[in-house]
N, C-alpha and C positions, 0 to 999 in steps of 0.2 A: 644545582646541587645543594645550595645554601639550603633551601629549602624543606631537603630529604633527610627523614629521619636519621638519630646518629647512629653509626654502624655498631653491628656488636662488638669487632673486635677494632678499639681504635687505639694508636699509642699517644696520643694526646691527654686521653679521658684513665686515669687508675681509678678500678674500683674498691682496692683496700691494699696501701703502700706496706710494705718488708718492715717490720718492727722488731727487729733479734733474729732469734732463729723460728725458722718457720717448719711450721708442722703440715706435711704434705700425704695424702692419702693418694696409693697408686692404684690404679684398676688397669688387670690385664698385667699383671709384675711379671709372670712370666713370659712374656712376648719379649719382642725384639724391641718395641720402646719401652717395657717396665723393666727389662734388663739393664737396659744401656741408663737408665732412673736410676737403678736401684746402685749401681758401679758411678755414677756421678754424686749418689747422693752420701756415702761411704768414702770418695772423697773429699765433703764439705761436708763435715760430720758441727762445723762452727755455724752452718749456714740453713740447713735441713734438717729437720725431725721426719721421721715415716712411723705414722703412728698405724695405719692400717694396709694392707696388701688386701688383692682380692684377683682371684684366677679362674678360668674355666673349670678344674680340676683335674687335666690329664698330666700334670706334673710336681705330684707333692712331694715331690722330696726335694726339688729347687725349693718350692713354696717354703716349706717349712727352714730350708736354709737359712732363704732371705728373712724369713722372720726373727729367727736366732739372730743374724748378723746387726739387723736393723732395731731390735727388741721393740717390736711391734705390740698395740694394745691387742688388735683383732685380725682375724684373717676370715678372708670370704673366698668361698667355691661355689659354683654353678652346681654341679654334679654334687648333688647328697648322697649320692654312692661312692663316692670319692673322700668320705666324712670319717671313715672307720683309717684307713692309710694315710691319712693325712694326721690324725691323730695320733696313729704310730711312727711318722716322719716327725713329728713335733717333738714325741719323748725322748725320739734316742737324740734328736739335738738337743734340747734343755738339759736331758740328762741327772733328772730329778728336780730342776726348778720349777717353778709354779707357769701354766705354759698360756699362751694367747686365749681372748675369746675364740671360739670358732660359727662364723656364720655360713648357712647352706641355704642354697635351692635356688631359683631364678631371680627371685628379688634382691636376694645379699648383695649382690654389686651396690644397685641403689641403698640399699640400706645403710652401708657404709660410706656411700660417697656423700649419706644428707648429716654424716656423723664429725663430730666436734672437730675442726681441722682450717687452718687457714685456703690449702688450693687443693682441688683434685684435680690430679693427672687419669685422662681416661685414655687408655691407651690398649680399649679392649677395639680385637679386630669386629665388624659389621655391625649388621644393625642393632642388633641388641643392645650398643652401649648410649641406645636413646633414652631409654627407662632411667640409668646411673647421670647423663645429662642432665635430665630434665630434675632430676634427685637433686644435683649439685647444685645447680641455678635457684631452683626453689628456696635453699637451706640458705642460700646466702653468701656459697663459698666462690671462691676465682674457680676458673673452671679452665685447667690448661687441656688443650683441645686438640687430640692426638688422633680421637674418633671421627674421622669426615662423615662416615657413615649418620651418626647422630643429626648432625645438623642438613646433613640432604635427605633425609628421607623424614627429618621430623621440625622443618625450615620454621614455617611458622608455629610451633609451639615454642620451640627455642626463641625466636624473636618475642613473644607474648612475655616471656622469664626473665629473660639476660637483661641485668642493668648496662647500661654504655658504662665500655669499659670492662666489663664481666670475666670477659671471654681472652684468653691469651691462644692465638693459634699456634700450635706446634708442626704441622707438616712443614716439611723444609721449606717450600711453596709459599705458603703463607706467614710463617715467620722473615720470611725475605719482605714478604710486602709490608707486613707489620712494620717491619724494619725501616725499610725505604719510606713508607709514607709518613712518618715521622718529621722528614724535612721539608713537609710543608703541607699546608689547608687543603681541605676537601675540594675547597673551588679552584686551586692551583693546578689537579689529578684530570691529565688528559685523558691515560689508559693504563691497563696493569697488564704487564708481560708476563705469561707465567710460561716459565719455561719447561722441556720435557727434556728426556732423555734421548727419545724415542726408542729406547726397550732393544731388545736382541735383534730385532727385525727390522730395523730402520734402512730404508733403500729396497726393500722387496717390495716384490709386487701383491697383487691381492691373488693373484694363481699362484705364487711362490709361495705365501701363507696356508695355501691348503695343505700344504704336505708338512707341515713344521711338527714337532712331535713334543711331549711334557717337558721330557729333556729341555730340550731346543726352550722352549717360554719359561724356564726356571732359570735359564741360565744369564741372568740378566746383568749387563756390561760393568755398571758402576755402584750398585746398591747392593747390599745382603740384607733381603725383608723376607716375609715370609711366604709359603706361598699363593696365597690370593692377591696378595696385594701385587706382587710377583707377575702373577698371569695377568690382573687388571693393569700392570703396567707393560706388560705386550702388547696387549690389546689395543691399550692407550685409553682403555676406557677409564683408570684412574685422573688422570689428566683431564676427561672430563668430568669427574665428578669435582676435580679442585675445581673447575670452572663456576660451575654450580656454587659450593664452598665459597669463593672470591666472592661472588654476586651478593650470597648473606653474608659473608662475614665485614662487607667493605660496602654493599651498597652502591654500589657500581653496577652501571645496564650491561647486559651481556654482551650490546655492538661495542663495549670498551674494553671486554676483556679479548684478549690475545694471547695466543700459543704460538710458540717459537719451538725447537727442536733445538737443543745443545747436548750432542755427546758426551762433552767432558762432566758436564753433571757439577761445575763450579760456580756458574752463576744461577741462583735458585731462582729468583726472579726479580723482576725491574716495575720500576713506576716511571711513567714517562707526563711530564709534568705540563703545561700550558706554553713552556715558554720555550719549547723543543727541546730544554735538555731531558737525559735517563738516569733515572740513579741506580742503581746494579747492587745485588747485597749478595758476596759474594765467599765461598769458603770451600775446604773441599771437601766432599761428600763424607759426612759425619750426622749423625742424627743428635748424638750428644749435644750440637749447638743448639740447636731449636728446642729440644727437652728444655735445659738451661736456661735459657729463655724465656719458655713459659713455665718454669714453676719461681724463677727466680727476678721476674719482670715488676719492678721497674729498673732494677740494680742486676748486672751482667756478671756473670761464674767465671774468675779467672782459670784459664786454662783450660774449659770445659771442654776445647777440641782444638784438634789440630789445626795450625795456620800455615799460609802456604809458606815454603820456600821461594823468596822472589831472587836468589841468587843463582834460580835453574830457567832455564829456557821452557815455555808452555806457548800450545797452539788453541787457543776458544774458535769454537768456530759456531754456527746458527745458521740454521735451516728453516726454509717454512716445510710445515704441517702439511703433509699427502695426506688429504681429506679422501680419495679414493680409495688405496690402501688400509685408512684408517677414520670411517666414517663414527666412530662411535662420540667423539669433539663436537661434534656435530649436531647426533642423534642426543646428548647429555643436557646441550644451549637447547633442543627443542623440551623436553621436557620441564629442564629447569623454568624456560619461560611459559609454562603450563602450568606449573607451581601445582600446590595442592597436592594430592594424591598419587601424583604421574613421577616423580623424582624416585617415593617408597617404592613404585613399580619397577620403574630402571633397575633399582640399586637390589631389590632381591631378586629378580630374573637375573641377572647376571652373577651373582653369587651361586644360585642353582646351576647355571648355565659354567662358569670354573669348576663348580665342585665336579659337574657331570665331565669335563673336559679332563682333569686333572688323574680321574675314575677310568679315563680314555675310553671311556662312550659317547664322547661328542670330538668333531672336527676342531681345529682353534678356531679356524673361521665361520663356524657356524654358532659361537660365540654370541657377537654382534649380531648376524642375523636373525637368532632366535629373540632376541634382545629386544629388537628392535618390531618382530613382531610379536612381542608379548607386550608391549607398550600402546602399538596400533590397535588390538583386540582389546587393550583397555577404554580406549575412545576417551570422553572428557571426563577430564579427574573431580574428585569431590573438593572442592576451593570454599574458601571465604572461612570468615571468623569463627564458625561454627562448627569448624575444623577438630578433632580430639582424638587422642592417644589410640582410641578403639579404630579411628577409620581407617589410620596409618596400617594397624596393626592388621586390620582387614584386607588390607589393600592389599598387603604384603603377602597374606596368605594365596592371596586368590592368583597372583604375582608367579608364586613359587610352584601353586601346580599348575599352572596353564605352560610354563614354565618346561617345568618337569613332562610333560605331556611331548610337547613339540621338542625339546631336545629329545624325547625318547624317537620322535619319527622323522627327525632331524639324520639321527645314528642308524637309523635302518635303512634311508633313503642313500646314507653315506657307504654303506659295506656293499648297496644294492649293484 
C-alpha cells in the first residue's frame, strides 16, 4: 500500500486549511443535501459565507428564498425556461433591492462551481454533477463531495484533477471512513466496512421482491432522501456504487472493501486496521454531520447534529449482505473493477431503469436485471489514459437507450 498512489480523499493530507469565514458555493441548494447546507449554514452565519446557489430549476421560489436569506452574488438554473420565474421569485423577495447574477442552461452548475469560492458542495443528484466536479477540481477549489454519481461514472478524470487532499466526502459512508481512517497510516488499513441499511426490504426473498410496489421502495426505514437515491437504496444498488466510491476515493482493492447490513442506520462505517482492532464512526442518522464535515474540514461544526442519548437503552445489530436477494453489491465490484467506461454504464442504466420503475413501467426487480444486462451488451469498456469527458458522455448515452429499450420489453414481458 505504501506504494500506491495517494487517495483523493485523505484526512491526513489538507488541501487548503479554514482561514475566517469561509465562502461556500452549493450546487443542488434545493435537494435534500443543499437544504440541510443551506439550514446549517444560517446557523454558523460566523463560520460560512454562501456566495453562490445553483439548482435544476423546478423550484424557484425555494431558490430564490435561499438566496435572499443567504445574500447570494449568483444563482444558477439548469432549465433556461425556469429563467423568466425565477426572476419573479427573486423581486418579490428583494423587494426592490438590487437582486443576484442569474446564470442558465446546462453549463451554469459548472460555471459557478469553477467561481471565486473557498469549497463547493456538489450536492446535485446523478450524473450530471461530473461537468460542476470536474469545474471545481480544475479551478482549485475543495470540492465537498455529496455527488457519488460524479466520481463513478467519471473515476479517472477526477483522479487526473484532484490534488491529495482535494476531495472532502460527504455521503454518510464516506465521511465515516474519512473519519476513522484518520487514526492511522495507510499501511496500518486492513479493510473498510461500509455499512448499509438494507432499505425497506431487508430479509425478503428475491420472489418476495417482485411484487413490492413504488410505495413499498419509497418507503425507506431510517433516511428521508429523495427518490432515486430512495429506490437505489432498495435496490441496494446505492451501496454498490459507494463501493465503487471507497475504492477511488481511498484506494483500497475492492477484495478489502466489505458490506455489512446495519438496520439502525448508526454506525455509518468502520476501518478495520492490521492489528484486529475496528474503529466505528458512529451518530444517528442526520446528513447535517457529514455536510459539516465536508464544507467545514479540518475544524468540526458545533452542534451540527444530533448526538445520541447514551442514558436510553439501544440494540445495533449487523447482518451479512443476501447477495441473492440483492446481487447488484456485486454486479457494482464487477464493473468498478472494469474501470473505464463500464461504471458511466452502470450508473445511467439504472437511473433510466428507477425513473422507468418509479413511472411504474418496470417491475422493482427487473431493476437490476435490466442493469446488469445493459452492462453485459456493453462488453469491454473504453479504459486507459486516453480516457475523456466525451467517452463517458457517450457511454452514457448509448447506456440510457439500450436501457430504455429492454426496460420497455422488460414491462411488457411483465403484464404478459
Amino acid at each position: 500500500m505504501s506504494d500506491s498512489p495517494a487517495p483523493l480523499a485523505d484526512p491526513h493530507l489538507l488541501f487548503d486549511a479554514a482561514d475566517g469565514r469561509r465562502d461556500i458555493v452549493v450546487l443542488g441548494s434545493t435537494g435534500s443535501i443543499g437544504t440541510q447546507a443551506v439550514d446549517l449554514v444560517l446557523r454558523n452565519p460566523d463560520r460560512f459565507r454562501v456566495t453562490g446557489l445553483s439548482a435544476a430549476g423546478g423550484r424557484v421560489g425555494l431558490l430564490a428564498e435561499q438566496a435572499r436569506l443567504l445574500r447570494v452574488a449568483t444563482v444558477a438554473v439548469a432549465d433556461e425556461a425556469a429563467v423568466p420565474a425565477l426572476r419573479e421569485a427573486l423581486a418579490a423577495q428583494y423587494g426592490g433591492e438590487p437582486l443576484p447574477e442569474v446564470l442558465a442552461g446546462p453549463g451554469a452548475a459548472a460555471q459557478l462551481a469553477a467561481s471565486e469560492c473557498h469549497t463547493v458542495l456538489n450536492g446535485i443528484t446523478g450524473s450530471i454533477g461530473l461537468a460542476p466536479t470536474l469545474a471545481a477540481l480544475e479551478a482549485g477549489r475543495t470540492l465537498a463531495l455529496a455527488n457519488k454519481e460524479s466520481l463513478i461514472v467519471g473515476g479517472p478524470l477526477v483522479k487526473a484533477l484532484a490534488k491529495p487532499g482535494q476531495i472532502i466526502p460527504v455521503d454518510s459512508e464516506h465521511a465515516a471512513l474519512f473519519q476513522a481512517l484518520a487514526a492511522g497510516s495507510r499501511a496500518d488499513v486492513r479493510k473498510l466496512v461500509v455499512t448499509a441499511s438494507g432499505g425497506p426490504f431487508r430479509g425478503r426473498t428475491r420472489a418476495e421482491l417482485a411484487r413490492v410496489t413504488v410505495e413499498d421502495a419509497l418507503a425507506h426505514p431510517t433516511w428521508a432522501m429523495g427518490p432515486v437515491i430512495t429506490v437505489n437504496s432498495a435496490t441496494l444498488v446505492n451501496k454498490g456504487l459507494e463501493v465503487i466510491e471507497a475504492h477511488l476515493l481511498y484506494d483500497i482493492p475492492f477484495e478489502r472493501i466489505e458490506v455489512v447490513v446495519h438496520p439502525q442506520s448508526y454506525v455509518h462505517s468502520m476501518v478495520e486496521f492490521t492489528d484486529g482492532s475496528t474503529l466505528a464512526q458512529a451518530t444517528p442518522p442526520d446528513m447535517r454531520g457529514p455536510i459539516a464535515l465536508g464544507i467545514g474540514w479540518p475544524e468540526r461544526v458545533p452542534d451540527a447534529a444530533p448526538a445520541f442519548d447514551w442514558t436510553k437503552a439501544s440494540t445495533w445489530e449487523f447482518f451479512p449482505l443476501d447477495t441473492e436477494a440483492f446481487p447488484s453489491v456485486g454486479l457494482a465490484r464487477h464493473v468498478g473493477a472494469l474501470g473505464g467506461t463500464a461504471p458511466a454504464v452502470f450508473n445511467a442504466a439504472n437511473e433510466e431503469c428507477v425513473d422507468a420503475f418509479l413511472a411504474g413501467r418496470l417491475p422493482f426487480t427487473a431493476i437490476t436485471d435490466t442493469v446488469t444486462a445493459v452492462v453485459e451488451d456493453h462488453g469491454t469498456p473504453r479504459t486507459g489514459t486516453s480516457l475523456t469527458l466525451a467517452d463517458v458522455l457517450e457511454a452514457e448515452t448509448w447506456a440510457r437507450a439500450r436501457a430504455r429499450e429492454l426496460a420497455a420489453k422488460a414491462a411488457v414481458e411483465a403484464r404478459a
